[in-house]
Residue, then its C-alpha position, 0 to 999 in steps of 0.5 A: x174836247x181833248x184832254x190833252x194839249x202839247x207845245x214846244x219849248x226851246x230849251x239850251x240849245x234844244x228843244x222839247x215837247x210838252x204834252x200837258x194832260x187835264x182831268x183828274x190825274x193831270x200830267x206833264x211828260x217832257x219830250x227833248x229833242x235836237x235841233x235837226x230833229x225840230x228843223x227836220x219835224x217842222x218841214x216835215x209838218x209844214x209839207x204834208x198832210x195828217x195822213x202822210x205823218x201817220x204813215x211816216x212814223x208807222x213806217x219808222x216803228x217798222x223799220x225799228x221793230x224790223x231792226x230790233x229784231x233781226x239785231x237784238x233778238x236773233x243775233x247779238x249786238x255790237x257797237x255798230x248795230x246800237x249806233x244804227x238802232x239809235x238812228x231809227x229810234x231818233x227817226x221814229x222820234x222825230x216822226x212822231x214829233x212832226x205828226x204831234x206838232x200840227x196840235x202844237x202851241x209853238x214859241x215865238x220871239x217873246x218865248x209865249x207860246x202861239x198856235x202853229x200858224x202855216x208857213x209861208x212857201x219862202x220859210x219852207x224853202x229856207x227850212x228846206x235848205x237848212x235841213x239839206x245843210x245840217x245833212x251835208x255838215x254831218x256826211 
């Protein structure tokens, strides 16, 4: 049994994870991320497997590290290249977020926290165009 536990909360206008850690040095570590990264992680959990979440995220840490190093490493940094490392720091967070909430308690209405329970193909379709949506609000 696992001594670690994480849910989602909603919290003004975004959201967190919670990892909750039990045994002698218990912990809470609070994760805040946007919306578009919740409606983004929540598709991408509802649609794939656990093994294709894992080579999600290891692909985002290596285009991370790739970035970092050829950016901030080799060369110096200007504004452009810390606006495009945040993207894949973000794209890495959310990744993450995505492979982490298939063990995630999830808040319904009434702000209780419920087991993640699978969506139907029609939630999907409406997260899917949401998701489209919020990308074509930032083009």
């Amino acid at each position: 049994m696992s001594n670690t536990r994480y849910k989602i909360e909603e919290v003004d206008g975004g959201f967190v994870l919670v990892e909750e850690r039990t045994g002698p040095f218990p912990k809470e570590i609070r994760v805040p991320y946007s919306i578009t990264q919740e409606a983004e992680s929540g598709t991408d959990a509802a649609s794939r497997n656990g093994d294709a979440l894992r080579d999600q995220r290891k692909r985002a840490a290596l285009s991370l590290a790739r970035y970092a190093a050829s950016f901030f490493i080799e060369k110096d940094p200007d504004a452009h290249h810390l606006l495009r490392i945040r993207d894949r720091v973000e794209a890495l967070v959310t990744a993450s977020i995505a492979e982490l909430r298939k063990n995630a308690a999830i808040p319904d209405t009434q702000g209780v926290a419920t087991e993640e329970e699978e969506p139907s193909n029609k939630e999907l379709l409406i997260a899917m165009r949401r998701q489209e949506a919020l990308i074509r609000g930032k083009a």
